[in-house]
MARDREN-873293 format. One record per residue: z, y, x of N, C-alpha, C in turn; residue number from 1. Coordinates in nm, 2 decimals, always signed. Layout:
N
REC    n_up  n_north  n_east   ca_up  ca_north  ca_east    c_up  c_north  c_east  resi
REC       Z        Y       X       Z         Y        X       Z        Y       X   NUM
...
***
This chain:
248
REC    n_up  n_north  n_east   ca_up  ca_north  ca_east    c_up  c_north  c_east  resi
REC   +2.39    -0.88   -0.97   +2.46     -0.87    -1.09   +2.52    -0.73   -1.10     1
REC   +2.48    -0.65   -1.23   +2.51     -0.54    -1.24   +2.65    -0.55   -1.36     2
REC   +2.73    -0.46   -1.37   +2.85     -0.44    -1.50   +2.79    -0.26   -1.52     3
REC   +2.74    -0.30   -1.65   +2.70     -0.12    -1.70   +2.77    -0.11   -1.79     4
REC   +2.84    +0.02   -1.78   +2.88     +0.08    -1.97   +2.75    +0.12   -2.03     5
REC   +2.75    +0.06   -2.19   +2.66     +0.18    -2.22   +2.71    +0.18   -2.39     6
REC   +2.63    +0.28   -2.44   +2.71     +0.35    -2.54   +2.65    +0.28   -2.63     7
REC   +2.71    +0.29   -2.77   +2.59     +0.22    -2.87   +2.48    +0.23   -2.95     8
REC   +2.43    +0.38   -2.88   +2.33     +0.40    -2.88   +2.21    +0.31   -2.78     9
REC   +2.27    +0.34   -2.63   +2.22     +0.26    -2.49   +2.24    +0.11   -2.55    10
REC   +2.35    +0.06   -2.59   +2.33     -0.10    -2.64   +2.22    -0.10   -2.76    11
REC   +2.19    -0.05   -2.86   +2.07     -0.06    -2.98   +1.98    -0.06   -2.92    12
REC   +1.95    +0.00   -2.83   +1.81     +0.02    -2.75   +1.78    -0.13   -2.65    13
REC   +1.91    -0.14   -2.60   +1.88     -0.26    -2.52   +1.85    -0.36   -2.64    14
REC   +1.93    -0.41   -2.69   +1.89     -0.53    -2.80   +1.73    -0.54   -2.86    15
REC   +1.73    -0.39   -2.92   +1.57     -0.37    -2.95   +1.48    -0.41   -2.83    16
REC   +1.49    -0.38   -2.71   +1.41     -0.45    -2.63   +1.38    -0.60   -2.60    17
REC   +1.54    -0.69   -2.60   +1.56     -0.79    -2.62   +1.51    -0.86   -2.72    18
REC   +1.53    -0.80   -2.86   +1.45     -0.88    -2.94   +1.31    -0.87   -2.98    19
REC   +1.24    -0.78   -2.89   +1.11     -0.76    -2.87   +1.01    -0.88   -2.79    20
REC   +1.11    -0.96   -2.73   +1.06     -1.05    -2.64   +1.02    -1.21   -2.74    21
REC   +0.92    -1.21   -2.68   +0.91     -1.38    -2.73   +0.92    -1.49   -2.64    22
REC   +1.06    -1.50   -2.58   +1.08     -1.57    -2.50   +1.17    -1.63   -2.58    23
REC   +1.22    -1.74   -2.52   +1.33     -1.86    -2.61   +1.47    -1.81   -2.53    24
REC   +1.57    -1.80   -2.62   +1.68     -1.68    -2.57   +1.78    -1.84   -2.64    25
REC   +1.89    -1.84   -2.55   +2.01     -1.89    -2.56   +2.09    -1.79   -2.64    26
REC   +2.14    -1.76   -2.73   +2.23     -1.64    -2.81   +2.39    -1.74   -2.81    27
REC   +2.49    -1.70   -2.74   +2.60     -1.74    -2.78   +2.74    -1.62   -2.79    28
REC   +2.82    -1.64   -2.90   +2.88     -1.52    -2.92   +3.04    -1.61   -2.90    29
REC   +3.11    -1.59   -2.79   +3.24     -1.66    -2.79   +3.36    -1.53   -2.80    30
REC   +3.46    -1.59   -2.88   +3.58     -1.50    -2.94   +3.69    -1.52   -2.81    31
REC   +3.75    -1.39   -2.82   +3.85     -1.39    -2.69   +3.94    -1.48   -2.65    32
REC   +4.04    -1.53   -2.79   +4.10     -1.67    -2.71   +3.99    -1.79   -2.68    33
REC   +3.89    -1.77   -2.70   +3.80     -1.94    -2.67   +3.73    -1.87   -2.54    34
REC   +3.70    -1.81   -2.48   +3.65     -1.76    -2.34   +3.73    -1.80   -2.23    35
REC   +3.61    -1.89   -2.14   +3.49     -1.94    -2.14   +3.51    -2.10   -2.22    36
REC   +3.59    -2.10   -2.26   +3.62     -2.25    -2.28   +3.52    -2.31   -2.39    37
REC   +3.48    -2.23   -2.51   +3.41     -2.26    -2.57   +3.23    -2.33   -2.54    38
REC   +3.25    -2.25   -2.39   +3.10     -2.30    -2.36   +3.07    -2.44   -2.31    39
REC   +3.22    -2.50   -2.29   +3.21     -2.59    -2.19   +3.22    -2.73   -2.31    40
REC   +3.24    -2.66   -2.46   +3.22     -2.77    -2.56   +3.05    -2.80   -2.56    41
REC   +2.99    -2.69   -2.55   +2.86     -2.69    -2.60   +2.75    -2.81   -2.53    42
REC   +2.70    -2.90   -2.60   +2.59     -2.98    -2.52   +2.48    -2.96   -2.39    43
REC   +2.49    -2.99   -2.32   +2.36     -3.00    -2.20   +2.26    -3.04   -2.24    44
REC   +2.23    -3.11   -2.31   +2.14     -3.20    -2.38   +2.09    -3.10   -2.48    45
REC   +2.14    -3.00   -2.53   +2.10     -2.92    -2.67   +2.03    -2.80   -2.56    46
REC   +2.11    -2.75   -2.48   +2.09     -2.62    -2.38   +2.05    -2.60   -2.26    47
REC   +2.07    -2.69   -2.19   +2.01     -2.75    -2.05   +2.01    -2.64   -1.97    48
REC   +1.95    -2.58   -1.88   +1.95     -2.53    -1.79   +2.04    -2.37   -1.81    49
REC   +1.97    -2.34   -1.92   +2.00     -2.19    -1.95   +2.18    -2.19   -1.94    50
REC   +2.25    -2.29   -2.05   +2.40     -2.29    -2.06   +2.48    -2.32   -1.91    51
REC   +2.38    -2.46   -1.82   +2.42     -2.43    -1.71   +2.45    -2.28   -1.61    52
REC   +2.35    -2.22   -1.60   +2.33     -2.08    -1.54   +2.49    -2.00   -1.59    53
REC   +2.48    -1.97   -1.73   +2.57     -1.92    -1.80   +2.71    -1.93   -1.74    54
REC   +2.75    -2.08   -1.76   +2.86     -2.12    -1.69   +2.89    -2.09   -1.54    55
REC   +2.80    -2.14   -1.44   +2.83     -2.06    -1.34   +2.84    -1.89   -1.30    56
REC   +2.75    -1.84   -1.37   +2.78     -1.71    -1.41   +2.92    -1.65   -1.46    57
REC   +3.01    -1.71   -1.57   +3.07     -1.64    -1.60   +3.20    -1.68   -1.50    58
REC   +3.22    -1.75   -1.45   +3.31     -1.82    -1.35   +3.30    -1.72   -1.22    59
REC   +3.23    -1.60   -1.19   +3.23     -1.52    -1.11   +3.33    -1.39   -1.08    60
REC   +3.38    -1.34   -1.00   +3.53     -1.23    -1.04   +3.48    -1.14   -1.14    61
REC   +3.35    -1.10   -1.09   +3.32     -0.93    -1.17   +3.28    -1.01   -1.33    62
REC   +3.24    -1.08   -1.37   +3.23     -1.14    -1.49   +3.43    -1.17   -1.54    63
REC   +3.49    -1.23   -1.49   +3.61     -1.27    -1.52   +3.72    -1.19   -1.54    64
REC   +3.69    -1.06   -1.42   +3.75     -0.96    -1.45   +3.69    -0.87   -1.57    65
REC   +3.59    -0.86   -1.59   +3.56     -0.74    -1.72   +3.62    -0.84   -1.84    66
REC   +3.57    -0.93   -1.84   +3.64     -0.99    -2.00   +3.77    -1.01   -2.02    67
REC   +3.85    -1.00   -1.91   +4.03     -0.99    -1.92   +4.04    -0.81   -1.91    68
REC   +3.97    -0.76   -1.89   +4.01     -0.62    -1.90   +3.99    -0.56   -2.03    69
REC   +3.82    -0.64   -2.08   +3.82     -0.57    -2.24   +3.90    -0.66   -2.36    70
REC   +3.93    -0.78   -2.31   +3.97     -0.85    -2.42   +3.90    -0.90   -2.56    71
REC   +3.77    -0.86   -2.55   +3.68     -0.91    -2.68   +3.62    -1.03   -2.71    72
REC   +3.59    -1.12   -2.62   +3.54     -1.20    -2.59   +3.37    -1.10   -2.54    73
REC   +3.23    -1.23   -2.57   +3.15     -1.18    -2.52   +3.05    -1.28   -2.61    74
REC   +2.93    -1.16   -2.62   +2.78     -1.20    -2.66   +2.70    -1.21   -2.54    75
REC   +2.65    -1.33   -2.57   +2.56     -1.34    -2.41   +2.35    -1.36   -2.51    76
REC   +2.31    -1.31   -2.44   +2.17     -1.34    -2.46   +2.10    -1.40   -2.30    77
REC   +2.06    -1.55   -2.34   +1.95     -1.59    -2.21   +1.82    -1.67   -2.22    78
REC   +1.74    -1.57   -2.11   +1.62     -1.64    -2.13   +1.59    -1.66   -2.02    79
REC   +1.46    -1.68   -1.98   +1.40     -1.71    -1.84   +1.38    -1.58   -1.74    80
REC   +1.37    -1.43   -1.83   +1.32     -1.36    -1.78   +1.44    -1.20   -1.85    81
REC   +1.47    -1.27   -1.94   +1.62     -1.16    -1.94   +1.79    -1.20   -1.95    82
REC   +1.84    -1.21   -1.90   +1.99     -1.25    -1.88   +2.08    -1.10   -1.90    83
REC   +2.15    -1.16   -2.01   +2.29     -1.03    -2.01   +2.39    -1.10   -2.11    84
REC   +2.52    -1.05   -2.05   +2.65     -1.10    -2.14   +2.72    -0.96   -2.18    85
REC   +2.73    -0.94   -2.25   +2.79     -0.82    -2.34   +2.90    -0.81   -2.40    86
REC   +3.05    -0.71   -2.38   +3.14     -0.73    -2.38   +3.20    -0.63   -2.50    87
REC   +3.18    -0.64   -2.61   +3.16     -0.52    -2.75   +3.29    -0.43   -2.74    88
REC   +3.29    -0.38   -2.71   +3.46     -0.25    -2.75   +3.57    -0.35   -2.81    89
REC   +3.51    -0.39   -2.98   +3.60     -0.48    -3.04   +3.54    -0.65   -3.04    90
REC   +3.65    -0.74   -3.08   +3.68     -0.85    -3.01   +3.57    -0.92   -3.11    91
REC   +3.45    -1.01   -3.08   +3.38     -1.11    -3.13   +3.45    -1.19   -3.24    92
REC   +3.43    -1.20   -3.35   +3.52     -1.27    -3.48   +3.50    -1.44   -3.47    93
REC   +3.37    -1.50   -3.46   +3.36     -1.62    -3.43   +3.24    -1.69   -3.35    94
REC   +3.30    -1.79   -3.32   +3.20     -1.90    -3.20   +3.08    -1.92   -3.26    95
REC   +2.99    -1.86   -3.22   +2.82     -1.97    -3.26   +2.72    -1.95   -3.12    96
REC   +2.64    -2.01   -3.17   +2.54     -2.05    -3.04   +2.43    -2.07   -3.16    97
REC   +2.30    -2.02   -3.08   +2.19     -2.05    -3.17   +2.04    -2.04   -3.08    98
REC   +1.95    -2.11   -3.09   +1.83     -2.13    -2.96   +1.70    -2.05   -3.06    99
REC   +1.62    -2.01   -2.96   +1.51     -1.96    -3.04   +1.53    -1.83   -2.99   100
REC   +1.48    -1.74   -3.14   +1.47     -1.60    -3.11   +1.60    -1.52   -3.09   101
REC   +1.65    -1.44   -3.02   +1.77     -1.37    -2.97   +1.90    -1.31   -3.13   102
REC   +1.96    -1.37   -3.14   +2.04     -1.35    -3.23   +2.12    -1.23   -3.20   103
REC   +2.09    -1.13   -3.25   +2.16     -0.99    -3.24   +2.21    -0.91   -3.34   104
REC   +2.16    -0.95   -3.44   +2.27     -0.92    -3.58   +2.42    -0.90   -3.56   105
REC   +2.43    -1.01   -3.52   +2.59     -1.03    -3.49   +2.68    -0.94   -3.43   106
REC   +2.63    -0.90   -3.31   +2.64     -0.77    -3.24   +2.63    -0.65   -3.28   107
REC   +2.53    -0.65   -3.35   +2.51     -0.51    -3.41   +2.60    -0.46   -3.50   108
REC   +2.64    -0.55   -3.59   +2.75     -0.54    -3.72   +2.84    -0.53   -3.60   109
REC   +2.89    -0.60   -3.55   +3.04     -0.58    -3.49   +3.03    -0.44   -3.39   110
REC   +2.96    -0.40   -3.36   +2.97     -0.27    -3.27   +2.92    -0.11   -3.40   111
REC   +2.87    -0.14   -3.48   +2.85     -0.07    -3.63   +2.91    -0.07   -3.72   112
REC   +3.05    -0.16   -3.68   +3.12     -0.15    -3.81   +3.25    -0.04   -3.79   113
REC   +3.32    -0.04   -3.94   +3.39     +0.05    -3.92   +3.56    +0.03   -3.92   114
REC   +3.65    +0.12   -3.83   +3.72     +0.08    -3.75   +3.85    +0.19   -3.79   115
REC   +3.98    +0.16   -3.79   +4.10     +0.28    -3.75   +4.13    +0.22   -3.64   116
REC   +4.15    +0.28   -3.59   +4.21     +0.32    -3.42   +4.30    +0.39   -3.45   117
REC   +4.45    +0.34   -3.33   +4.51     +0.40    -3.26   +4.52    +0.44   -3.15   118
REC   +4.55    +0.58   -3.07   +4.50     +0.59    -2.96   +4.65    +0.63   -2.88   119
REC   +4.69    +0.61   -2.76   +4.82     +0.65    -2.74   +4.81    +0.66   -2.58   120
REC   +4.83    +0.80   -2.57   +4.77     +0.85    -2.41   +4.91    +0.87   -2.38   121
REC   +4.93    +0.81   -2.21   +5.03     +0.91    -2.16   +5.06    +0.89   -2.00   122
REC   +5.07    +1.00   -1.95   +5.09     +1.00    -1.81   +5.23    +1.09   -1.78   123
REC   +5.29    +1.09   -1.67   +5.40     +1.11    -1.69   +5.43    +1.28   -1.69   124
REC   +5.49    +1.33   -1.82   +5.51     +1.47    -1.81   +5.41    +1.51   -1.96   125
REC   +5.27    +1.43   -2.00   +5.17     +1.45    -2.09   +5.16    +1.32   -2.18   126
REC   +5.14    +1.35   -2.30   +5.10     +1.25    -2.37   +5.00    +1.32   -2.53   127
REC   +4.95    +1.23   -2.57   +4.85     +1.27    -2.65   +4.82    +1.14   -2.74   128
REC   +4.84    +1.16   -2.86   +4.84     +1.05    -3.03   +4.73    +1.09   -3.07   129
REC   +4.66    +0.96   -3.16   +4.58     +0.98    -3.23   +4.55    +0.90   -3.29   130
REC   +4.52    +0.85   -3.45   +4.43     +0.79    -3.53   +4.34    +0.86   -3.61   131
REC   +4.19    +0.76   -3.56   +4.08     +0.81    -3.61   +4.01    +0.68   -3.63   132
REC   +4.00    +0.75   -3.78   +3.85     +0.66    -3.89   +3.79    +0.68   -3.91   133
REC   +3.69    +0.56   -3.80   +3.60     +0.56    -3.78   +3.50    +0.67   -3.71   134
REC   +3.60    +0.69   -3.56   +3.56     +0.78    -3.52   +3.62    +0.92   -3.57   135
REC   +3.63    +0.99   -3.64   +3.73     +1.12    -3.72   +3.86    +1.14   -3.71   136
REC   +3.91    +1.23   -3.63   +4.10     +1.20    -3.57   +4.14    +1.23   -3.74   137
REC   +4.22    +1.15   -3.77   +4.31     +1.18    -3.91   +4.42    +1.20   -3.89   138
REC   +4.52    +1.19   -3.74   +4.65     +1.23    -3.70   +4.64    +1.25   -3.55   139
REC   +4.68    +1.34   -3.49   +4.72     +1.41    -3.35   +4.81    +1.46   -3.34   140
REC   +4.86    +1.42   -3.24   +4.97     +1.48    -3.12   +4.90    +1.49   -3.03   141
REC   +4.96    +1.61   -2.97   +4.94     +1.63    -2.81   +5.10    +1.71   -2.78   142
REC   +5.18    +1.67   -2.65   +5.29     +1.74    -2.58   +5.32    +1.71   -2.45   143
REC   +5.44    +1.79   -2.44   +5.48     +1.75    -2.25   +5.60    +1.73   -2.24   144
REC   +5.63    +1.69   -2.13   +5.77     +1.67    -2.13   +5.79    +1.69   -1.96   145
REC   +5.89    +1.74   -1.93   +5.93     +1.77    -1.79   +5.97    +1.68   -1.73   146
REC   +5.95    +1.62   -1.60   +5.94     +1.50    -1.52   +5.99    +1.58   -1.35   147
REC   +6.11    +1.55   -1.34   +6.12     +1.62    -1.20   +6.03    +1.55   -1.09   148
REC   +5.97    +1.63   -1.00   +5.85     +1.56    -0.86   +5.99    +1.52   -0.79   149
REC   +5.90    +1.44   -0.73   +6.01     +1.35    -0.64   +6.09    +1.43   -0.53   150
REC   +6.19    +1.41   -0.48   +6.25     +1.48    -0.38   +6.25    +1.43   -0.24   151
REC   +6.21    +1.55   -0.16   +6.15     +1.47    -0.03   +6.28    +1.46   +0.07   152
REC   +6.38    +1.52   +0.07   +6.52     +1.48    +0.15   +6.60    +1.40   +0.12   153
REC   +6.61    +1.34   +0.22   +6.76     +1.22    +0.25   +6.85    +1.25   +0.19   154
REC   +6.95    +1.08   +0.17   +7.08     +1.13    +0.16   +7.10    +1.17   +0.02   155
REC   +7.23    +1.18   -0.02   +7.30     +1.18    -0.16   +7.19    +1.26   -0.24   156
REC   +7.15    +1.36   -0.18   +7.11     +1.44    -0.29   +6.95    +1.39   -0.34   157
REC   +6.86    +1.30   -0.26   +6.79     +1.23    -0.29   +6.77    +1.10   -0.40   158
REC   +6.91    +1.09   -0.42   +6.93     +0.94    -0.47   +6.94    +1.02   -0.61   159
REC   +7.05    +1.16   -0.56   +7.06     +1.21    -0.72   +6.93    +1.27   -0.83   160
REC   +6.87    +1.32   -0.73   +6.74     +1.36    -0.79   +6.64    +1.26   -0.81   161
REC   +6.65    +1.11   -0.77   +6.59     +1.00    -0.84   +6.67    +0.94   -0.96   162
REC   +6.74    +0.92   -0.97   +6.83     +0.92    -1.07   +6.80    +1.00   -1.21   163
REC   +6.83    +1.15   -1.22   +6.74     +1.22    -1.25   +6.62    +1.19   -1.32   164
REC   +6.52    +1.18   -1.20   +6.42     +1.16    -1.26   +6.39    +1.05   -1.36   165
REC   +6.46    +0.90   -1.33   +6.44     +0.80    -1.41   +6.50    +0.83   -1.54   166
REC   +6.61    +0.92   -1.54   +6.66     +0.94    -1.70   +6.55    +1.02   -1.76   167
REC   +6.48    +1.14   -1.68   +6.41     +1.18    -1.78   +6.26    +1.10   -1.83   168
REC   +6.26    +1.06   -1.73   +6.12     +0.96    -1.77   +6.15    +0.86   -1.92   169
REC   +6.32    +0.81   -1.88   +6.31     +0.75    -2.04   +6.36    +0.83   -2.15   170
REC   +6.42    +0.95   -2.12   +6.43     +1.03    -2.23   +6.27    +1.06   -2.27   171
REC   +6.20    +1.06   -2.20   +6.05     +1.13    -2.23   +6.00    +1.04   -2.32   172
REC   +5.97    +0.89   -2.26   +5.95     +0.81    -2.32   +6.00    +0.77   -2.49   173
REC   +6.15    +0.78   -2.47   +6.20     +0.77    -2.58   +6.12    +0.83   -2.69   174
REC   +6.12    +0.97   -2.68   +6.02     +1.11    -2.75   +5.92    +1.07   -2.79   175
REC   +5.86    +1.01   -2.72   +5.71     +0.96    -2.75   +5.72    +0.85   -2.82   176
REC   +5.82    +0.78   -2.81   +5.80     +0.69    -2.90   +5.84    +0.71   -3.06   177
REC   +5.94    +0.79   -3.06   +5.99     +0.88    -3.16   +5.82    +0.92   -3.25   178
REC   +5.75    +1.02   -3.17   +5.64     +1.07    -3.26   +5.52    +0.98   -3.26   179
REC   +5.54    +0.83   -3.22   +5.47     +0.73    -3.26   +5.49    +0.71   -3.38   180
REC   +5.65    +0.69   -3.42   +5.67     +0.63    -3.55   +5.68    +0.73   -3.64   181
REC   +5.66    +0.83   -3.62   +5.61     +0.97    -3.70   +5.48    +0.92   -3.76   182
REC   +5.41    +0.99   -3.67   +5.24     +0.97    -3.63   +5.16    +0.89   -3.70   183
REC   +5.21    +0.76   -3.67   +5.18     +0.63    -3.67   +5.19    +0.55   -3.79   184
REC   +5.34    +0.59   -3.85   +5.38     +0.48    -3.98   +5.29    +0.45   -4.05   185
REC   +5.22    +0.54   -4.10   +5.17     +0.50    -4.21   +5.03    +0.46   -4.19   186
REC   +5.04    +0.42   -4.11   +4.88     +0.38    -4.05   +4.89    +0.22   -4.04   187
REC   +4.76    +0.14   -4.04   +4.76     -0.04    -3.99   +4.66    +0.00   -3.89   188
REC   +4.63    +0.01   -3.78   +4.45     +0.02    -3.73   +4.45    -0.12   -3.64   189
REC   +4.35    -0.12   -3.71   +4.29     -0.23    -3.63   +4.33    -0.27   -3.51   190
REC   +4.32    -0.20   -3.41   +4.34     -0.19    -3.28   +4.38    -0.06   -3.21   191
REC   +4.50    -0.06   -3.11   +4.55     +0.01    -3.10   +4.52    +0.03   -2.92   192
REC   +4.46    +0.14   -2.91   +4.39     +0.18    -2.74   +4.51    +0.24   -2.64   193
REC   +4.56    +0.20   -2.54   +4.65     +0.29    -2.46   +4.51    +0.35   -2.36   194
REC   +4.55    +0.52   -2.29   +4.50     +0.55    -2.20   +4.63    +0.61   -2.15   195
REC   +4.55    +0.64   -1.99   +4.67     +0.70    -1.86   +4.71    +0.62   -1.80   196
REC   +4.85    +0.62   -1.74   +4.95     +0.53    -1.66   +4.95    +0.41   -1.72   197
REC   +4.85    +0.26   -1.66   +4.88     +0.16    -1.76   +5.06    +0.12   -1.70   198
REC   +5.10    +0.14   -1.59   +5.20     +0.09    -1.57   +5.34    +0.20   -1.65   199
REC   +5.28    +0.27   -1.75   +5.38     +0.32    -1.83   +5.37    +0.23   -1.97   200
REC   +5.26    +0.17   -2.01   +5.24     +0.10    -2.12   +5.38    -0.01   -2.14   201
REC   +5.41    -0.07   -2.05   +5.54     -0.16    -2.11   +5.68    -0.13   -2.08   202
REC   +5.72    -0.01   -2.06   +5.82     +0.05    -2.08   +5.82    +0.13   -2.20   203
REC   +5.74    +0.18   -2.22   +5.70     +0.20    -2.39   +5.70    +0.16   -2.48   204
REC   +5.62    -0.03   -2.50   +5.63     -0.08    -2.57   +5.75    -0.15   -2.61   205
REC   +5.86    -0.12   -2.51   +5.99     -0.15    -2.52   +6.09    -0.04   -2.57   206
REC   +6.06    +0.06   -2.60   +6.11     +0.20    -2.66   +6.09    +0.23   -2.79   207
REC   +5.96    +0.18   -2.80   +5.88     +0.19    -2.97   +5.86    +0.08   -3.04   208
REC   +5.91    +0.04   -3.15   +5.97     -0.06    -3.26   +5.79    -0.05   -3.33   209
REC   +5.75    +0.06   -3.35   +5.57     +0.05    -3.37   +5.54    -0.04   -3.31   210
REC   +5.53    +0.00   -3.22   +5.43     -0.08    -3.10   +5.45    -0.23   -3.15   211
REC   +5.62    -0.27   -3.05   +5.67     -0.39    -3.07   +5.62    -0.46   -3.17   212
REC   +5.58    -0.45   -3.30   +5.54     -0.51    -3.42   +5.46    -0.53   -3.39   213
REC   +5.34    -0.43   -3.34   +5.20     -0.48    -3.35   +5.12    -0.49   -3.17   214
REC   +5.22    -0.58   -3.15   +5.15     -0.59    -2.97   +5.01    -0.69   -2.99   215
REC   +4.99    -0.73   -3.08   +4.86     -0.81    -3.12   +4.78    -0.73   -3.15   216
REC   +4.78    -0.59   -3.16   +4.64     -0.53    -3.19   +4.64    -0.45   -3.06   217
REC   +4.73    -0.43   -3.01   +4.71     -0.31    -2.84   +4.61    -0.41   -2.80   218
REC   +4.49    -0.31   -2.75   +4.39     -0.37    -2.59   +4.42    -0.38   -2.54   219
REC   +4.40    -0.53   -2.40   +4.43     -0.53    -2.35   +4.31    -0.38   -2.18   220
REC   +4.25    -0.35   -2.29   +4.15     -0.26    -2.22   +4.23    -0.10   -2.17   221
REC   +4.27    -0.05   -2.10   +4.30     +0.09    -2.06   +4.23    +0.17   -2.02   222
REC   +4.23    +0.30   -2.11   +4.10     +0.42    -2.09   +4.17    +0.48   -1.96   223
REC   +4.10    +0.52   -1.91   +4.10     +0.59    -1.80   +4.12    +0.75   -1.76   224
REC   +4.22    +0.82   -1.85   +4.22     +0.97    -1.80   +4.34    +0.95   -1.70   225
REC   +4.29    +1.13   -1.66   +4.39     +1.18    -1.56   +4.45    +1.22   -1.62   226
REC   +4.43    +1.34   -1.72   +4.57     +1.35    -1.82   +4.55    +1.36   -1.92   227
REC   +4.69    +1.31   -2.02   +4.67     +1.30    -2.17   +4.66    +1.42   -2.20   228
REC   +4.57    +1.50   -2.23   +4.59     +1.61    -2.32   +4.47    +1.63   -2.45   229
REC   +4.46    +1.68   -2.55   +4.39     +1.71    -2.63   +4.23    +1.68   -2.64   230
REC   +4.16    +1.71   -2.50   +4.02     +1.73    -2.46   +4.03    +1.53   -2.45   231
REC   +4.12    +1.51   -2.36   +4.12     +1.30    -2.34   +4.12    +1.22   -2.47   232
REC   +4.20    +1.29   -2.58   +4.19     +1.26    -2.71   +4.11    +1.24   -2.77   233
REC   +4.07    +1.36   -2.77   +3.88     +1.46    -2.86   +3.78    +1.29   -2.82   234
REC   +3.82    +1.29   -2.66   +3.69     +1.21    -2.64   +3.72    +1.08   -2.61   235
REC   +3.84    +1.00   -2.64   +3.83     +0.86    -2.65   +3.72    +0.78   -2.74   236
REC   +3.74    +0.79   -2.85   +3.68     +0.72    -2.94   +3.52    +0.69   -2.89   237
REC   +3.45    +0.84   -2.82   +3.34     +0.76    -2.74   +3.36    +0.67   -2.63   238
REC   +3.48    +0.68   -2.56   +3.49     +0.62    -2.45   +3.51    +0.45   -2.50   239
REC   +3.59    +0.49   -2.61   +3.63     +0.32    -2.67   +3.51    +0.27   -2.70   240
REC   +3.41    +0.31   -2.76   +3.31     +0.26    -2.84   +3.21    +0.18   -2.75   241
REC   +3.22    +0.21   -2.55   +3.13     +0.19    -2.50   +3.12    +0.03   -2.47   242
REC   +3.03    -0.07   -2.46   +3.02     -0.18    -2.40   +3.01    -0.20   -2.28   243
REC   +3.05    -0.29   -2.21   +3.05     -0.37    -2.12   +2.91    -0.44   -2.08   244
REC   +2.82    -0.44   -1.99   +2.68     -0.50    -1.99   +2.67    -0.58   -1.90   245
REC   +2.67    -0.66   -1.82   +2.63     -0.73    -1.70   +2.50    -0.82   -1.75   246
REC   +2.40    -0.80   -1.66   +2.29     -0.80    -1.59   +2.22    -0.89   -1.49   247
REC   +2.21    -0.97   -1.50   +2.15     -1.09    -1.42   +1.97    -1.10   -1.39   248
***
């Protein structure tokens, strides 16, 4: 069992392969809150072997962990001779299941359609904003903020320079939350992407009255830089757009 990113270009290309086949493909598309539960509605008697496979399949960590990390739910395609469950950037809209020739429309539209994003990077000392339609930044920030390094001696003066440092981390924070609701207001997006320190994300979302409103569109997916700065910005939007692939 492999987990591949691939971009959606590398996903078109897979599908096109997939639906080049004349094999009898299981197509089922389940939405994030019904994963896996949805599958377990589905008939034995309608799907037999294939949905069996499926199910023990997704009951696996590396399957259970990617779908709680991207939050979209998942399109699965199965046949005898190709197996893949696909994990789309954005979240699957509704449950269907259909036998026969590989249903990939569905997929396609949802990974081709068009999207605002909010993007909100931050590691401590850097952070970096952005919404972009459909791919196109239409608001950026990028700034810094001073974070004292930790202090390596004992004793009073230790405690004081942690001290210290926790105020400025929430003065920092505060800031950034400040030019969220700058940034941000006037925007609805769809979904809203954190990258950097995920364990800076909920002290944040406790700072910013943005956020707080819309904790239903934050991913639960976190991009991965080392620092927020302008270049991590530039290149989310490809990083968001990529799928999730596992491979059987």
């Amino acid at each position: 069992m492999l987990g591949r990113l691939y971009t959606n270009t590398g996903l078109r290309r897979l599908l096109s392969d997939i639906q080049a086949r004349n094999d009898d493909f299981l197509s089922v598309y389940v939405t994030p809150t019904s994963f896996p539960d949805y599958l377990f509605t589905l008939s034995n008697d309608d799907h037999s072997a294939s949905l069996a496979e499926i199910i023990e399949v997704v009951k696996t960590e590396k399957v259970r962990q990617g779908v709680k990390n991207y939050g979209t739910g998942a399109a699965i395609f199965w046949s005898g001779s190709r197996k893949h469950i696909v994990l789309p950037p954005f979240p699957v809209k509704e449950n269907h299941v259909s036998r026969g020739k590989p249903e990939a429309s569905s997929l396609r539209q949802l990974v081709d359609g068009k999207y605002l994003i909010g993007v909100v990077m931050v590691t401590w000392g850097w952070y970096a904003l952005g919404i972009f339609d459909n791919g196109k930044p239409i608001e950026c920030k990028v700034g810094t903020g001073y974070i004292h390094k930790k202090h390596k001696k004992g004793g009073r003066s230790q405690k004081r320079f942690a001290r210290r440092t926790e105020e400025q981390k929430k003065d920092f924070l505060r800031r950034i939350g400040n030019r969220i609701e700058e940034r941000f207001g006037n925007y609805l997006p769809d979904v809203i992407f954190f990258g950097g320190n995920r364990l800076i994300l909920k002290p944040l979302v406790q700072e910013t009255r943005y956020l707080q409103a819309r904790i239903d569109k934050i991913s639960p997916r976190v991009i991965n830089v080392r620092h927020a700065d302008r270049d991590a910005l530039m290149g989310s939007p490809a990083e968001i757009n990529k799928s999730m692939v596992f491979t059987f």
